[in-house]
N, C-alpha and C positions, 0 to 999 in steps of 0.2 A: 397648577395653581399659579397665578399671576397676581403683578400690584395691579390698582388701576392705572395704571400708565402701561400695561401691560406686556412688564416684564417678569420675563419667566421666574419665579421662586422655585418652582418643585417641577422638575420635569417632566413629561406625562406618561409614565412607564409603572404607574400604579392602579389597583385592581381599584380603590379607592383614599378617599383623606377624609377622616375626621377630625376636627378641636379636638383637644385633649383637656390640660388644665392651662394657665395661662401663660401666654406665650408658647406652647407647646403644639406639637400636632401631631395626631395617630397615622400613620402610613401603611397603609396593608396590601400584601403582596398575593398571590395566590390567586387560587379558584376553591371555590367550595370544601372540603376537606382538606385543602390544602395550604386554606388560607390562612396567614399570620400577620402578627401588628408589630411593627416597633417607631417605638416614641421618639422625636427630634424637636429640638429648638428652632426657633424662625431662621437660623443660621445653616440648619439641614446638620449639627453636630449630633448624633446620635446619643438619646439620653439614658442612663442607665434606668432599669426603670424593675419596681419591686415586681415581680412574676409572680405575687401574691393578690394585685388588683384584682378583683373579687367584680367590676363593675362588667356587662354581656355587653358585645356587639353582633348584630344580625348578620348573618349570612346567607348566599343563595346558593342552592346545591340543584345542578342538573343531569345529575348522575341516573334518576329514573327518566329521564327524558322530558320529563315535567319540571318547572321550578317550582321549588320550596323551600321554606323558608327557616332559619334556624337562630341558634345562638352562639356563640363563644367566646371563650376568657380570651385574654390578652397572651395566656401562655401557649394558647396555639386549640386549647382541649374544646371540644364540643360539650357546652354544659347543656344547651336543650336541643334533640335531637331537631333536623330539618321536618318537620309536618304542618307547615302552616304555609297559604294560599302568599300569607304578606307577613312582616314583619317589621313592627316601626322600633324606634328609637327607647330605653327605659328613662323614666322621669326619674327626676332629683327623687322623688318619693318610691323610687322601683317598683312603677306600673310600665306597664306595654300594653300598645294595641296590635292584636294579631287576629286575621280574619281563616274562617272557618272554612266559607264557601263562600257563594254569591248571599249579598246582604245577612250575612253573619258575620259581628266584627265581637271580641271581647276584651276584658283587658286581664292579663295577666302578671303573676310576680316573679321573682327570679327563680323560684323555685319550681314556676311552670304551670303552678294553681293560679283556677282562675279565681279571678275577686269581683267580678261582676256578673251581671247578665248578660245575654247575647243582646246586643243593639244592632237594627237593621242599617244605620249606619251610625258612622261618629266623624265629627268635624272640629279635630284640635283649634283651640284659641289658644288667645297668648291669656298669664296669669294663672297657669292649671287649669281654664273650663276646659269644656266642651261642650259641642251640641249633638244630643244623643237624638238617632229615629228609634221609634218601637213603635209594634204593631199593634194597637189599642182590640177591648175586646169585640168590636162592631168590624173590625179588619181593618181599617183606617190606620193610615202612619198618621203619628205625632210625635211632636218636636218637644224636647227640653234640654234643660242647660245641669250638667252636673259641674264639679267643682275638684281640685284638685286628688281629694280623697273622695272623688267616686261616691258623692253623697248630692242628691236634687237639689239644687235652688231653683228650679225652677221646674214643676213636675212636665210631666211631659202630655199635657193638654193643650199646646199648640199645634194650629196648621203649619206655621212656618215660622221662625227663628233667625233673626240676621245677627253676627255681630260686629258691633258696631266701634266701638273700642275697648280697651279695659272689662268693667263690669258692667260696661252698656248693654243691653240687646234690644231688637228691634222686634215685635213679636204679632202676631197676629191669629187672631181667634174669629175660629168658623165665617169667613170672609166678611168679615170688618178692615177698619183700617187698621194700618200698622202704628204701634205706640213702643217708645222706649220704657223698658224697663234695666233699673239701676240696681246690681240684684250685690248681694253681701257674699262674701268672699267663703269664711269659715262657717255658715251655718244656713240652717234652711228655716229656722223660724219666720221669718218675713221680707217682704221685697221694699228694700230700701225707701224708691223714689219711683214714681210713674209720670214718665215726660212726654212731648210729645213727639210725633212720626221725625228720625233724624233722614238726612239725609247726604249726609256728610260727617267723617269722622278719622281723625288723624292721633297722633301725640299729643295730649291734653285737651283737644278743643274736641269740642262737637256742634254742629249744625244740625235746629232742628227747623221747618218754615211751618208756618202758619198754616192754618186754613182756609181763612178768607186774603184776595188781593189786597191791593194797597190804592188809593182814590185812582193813580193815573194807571193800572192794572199792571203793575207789578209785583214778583212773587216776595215778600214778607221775610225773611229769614233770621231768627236767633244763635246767634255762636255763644255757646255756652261752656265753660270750664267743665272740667271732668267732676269734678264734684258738685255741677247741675247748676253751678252759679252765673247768671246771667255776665256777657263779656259787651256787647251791644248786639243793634237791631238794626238790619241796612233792607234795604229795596233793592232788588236784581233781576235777571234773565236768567239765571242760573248760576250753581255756586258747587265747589266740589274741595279735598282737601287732601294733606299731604305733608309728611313729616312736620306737624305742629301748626303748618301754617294755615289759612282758610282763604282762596281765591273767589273774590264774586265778579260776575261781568255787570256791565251797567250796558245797554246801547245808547250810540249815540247819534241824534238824528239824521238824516242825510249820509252815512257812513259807513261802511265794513267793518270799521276800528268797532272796537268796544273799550269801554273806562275800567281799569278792573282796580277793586279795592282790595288792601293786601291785610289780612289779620293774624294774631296770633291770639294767646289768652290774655294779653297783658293790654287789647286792642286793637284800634289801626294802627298800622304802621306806616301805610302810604294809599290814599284815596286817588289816583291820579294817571295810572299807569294806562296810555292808551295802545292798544295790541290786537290783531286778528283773532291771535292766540298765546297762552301766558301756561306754561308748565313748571310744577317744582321740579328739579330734576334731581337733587342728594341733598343726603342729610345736614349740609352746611348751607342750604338754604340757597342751592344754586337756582336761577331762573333763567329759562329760554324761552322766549320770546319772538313772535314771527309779526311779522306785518307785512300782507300783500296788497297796499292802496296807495303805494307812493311811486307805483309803474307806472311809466308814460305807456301810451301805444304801445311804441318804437322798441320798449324796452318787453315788452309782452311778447311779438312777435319774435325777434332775435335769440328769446328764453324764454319757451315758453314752459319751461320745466323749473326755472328759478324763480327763489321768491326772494323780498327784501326781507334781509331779518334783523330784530333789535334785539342783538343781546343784552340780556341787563346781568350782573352779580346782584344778588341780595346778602349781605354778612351780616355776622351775626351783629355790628355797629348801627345796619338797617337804611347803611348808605345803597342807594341805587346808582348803577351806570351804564349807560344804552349807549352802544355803537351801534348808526345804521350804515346802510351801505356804500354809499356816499364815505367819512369818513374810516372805514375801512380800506376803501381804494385811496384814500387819500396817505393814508399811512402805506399801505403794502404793497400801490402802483393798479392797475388794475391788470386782471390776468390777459395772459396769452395766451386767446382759444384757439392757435396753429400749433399747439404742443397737446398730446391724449390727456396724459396726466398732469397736473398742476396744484402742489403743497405750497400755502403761503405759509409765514410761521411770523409770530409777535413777540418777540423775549423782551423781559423785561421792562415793559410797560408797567409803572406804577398809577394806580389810581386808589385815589382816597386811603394812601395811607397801606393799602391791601397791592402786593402784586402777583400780575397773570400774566403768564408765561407758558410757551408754546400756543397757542393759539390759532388754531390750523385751520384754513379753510380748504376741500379737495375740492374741484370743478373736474370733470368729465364727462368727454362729448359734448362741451359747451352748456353741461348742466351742473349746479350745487351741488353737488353728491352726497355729503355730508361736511359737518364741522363738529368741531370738539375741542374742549381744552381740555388738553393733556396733563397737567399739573396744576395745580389751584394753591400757592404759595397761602396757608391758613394764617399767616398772622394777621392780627386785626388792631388796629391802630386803636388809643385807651382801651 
């Protein structure tokens, strides 16, 4: 286990690591029956810990030659013996899914009874669903959504099943299109809301388009809050999304660039950005940025493996700032391809209030190898 700046925390001399409770982490040592846990602080100080924790961890036993899959306490003891193909994780609610065979999965409780059906598969989501297959009585799979307690919202009369975010799912019946459906959390009385086909969906927003084009034949798109509430309506070449935000491309005539508009639930936040290509990259709303149209010839031929890149920061202030290549050499000199390897490094450069540091560009073989910023100083000015 490492930080992101990828220094070592936990040395790699362990069978596995699990979370534990907060700030904690489970460390297990062993093989199969011989495997054991003990609990440490993010400091690696060993935590005392009650050997009466009641909560299973999976284990893999290859002792018939075969793996299998099992359970046990924290005190070392096997509470469910090794017979199962897999063995996932128990829920806050003490379910498991453990599979039988090929396309038999079920879910079971700590005591080892099962509490479902067999489903030909199951596809955890986040919020307790899932999307169960079962095998209808004509032989046909179909698809539906259960819910924390192992109860339908959603029966299982679909051909196919996306999920989309949250309580969204995307569903399709005997080959029609696909539509969202917005289904309720603790009960199976009724489906909330029916929306249209998303196609896009992150942390609070969702993106659904249209049907028909737009006069100058562009595609249509609504980004809507999670609770179905319209956020606007932009005209695009395509649009995808990513930790909360919503990226759409515009083209632009004559050009490689595309314009891309930047949304979240609360809006735009920037209509303006022109880029090849535009990625979230982490949860603090980091963006990279490439743009290869600002090469001469001269500079195509010499690298033909490099591209110009615009990096921009998005914070959470919703300040933008693009280095292209140009001032990057202008700050860090430009490299010297008579050397293999070549790390630039940028400390302490403040921008808008936010600074970034380490800043590293590697060239090898006279090519961009990669870049990365290594630490991302989070404070954010007001």
């Amino acid at each position: 286990m490492c930080t992101l700046n990828g220094v070592p925390v936990v040395e790699p001399k362990y069978s596995y690591i699990e979370p534990y409770d907060d700030d904690q982490l489970l460390l297990f040592t062993g093989e199969s029956e011989t495997l054991s846990a003990s609990v440490f602080d993010l400091n690696l100080q060993k935590v005392k810990t009650d050997i009466s924790d009641t909560r299973l961890f999976p284990f893999d036993d290859f002792r018939s030659g075969d793996r299998l899959c099992g359970y046990k306490r924290l005190s070392g003891e096997v509470a469910i013996k090794p017979v199962y193909k897999e063995a996932g994780k128990f829920s806050s609610r003490g379910f498991a899914i453990v599979t039988l065979g090929e396309n038999q999965h079920v879910y079971i409780d700590q005591d080892n009874r099962r509490v479902s059906q067999v489903f030909s598969g199951i596809k955890d989501c986040e919020n307790g669903f899932a999307i169960v297959t079962v095998r209808a009585s004509e032989g046909k799979l179909r698809k539906g959504v259960i819910n924390s307690q192992l109860r339908f919202v959603l029966e299982p009369t679909f051909e196919d099943i996306v999920h989309v975010y949250g309580n969204h799912f995307s569903v399709q019946e005997r080959n029609e299109e696909y539509k969202t459906i917005v289904v309720p959390a603790n009960t199976a009385s009724k489906v909330l809301e029916t929306l249209r086909a998303p196609v896009a969906g992150s942390s609070n927003v969702l993106v659904v388009s249209h049907a028909s084009k737009s006069p100058s034949g562009n595609s249509v798109y609504s980004v809507l809050r999670e609770d179905g509430a319209p956020v606007v309506e932009l005209e695009g070449e395509s649009v995808w999304s990513a930790f909360g935000l919503v990226l759409l491309s515009q083209k632009i005539p004559g050009c490689r660039d595309r314009k891309f508009v930047i949304v979240d639930e609360g809006g735009i936040i920037n209509d303006g950005i022109n880029a090849t290509r535009l990625e979230v990259v982490s949860p603090d709303r980091l963006l990279k940025a490439e743009d290869d149209t600002n090469w001469s010839a001269a500079d195509w031929q010499r690298f033909p493996a490099m591209r110009s890149l615009l990096l921009g920061v998005l914070l959470r202030n919703y300040d933008l700032i693009g280095m292209r290549r140009e001032e990057i050499h202008a700050l860090l000199g430009k490299p010297d391809h008579s050397r293999l390897n070549e790390t630039y490094s940028l400390n302490g450069n403040t921008m808008c209030g936010n600074s970034i540091r380490n800043l590293q560009f590697e060239y090898q073989n006279d090519r961009l190898n990669r870049w990365r910023i290594a630490d991302l100083d989070r404070r954010v000015a007001g």
